[in-house]
C-alpha positions in Angstrom: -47.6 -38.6 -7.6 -47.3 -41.5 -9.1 -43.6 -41.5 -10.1 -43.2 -40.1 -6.0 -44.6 -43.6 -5.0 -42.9 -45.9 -8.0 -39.2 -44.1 -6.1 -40.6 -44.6 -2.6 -41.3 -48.4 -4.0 -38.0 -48.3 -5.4 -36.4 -47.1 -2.5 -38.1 -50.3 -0.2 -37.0 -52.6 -2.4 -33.1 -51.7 -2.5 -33.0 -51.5 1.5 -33.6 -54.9 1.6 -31.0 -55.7 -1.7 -34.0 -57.3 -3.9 -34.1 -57.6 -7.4 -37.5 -56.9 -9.5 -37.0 -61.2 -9.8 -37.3 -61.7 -6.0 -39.9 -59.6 -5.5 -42.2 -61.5 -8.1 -40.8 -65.0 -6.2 -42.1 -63.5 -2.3 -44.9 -62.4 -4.0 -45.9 -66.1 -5.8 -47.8 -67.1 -2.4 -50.7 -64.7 -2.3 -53.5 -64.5 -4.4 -52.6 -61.7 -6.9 -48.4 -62.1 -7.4 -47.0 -59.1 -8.4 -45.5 -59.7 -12.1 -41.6 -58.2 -13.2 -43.0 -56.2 -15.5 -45.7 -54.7 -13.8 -43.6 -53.4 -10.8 -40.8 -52.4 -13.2 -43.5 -49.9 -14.3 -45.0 -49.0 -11.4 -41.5 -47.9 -10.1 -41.4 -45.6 -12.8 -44.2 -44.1 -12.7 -46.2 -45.4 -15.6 -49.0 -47.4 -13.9 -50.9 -47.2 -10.9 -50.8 -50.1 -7.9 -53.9 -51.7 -7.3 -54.5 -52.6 -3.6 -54.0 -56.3 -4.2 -50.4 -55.7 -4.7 -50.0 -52.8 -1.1 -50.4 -56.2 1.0 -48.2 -58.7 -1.1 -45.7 -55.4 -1.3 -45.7 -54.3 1.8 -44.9 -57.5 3.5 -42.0 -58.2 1.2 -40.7 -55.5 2.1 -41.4 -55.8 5.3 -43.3 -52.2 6.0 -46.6 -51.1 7.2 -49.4 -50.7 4.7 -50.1 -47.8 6.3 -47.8 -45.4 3.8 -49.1 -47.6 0.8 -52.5 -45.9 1.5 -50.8 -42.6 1.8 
């Protein structure tokens, strides 16, 4: 499951041609930034996202946190 979801994240963040660095830069604005590292593992599998990173996720990548929840 949660190597499914770190591809799916994967996936989000090549249709819109980011890097793990741009992601951490959109993400700098909210409460919780998402760190390089963190998201580097959580795209491959090896830690779970917390729910303060679906909203600061999910409007980088500009997608519904509806399948975050999924």
């Amino acid at each position: 499951m949660l190597i499914a979801f770190g591809k799916y994240l994967k996936i989000l963040r090549g249709r819109r041609n980011l890097s793990l660095s741009d992601v951490v830069t959109l993400t700098k604005s909210y409460p919780e930034p998402v760190g390089k590292g963190y998201l580097s593992r959580v795209e491959r599998g090896l830690a779970r996202i917390g729910f303060s990173n679906m909203v600061p996720l999910s409007r980088s990548y500009e997608v519904s946190l509806d399948p975050f929840g999924e």
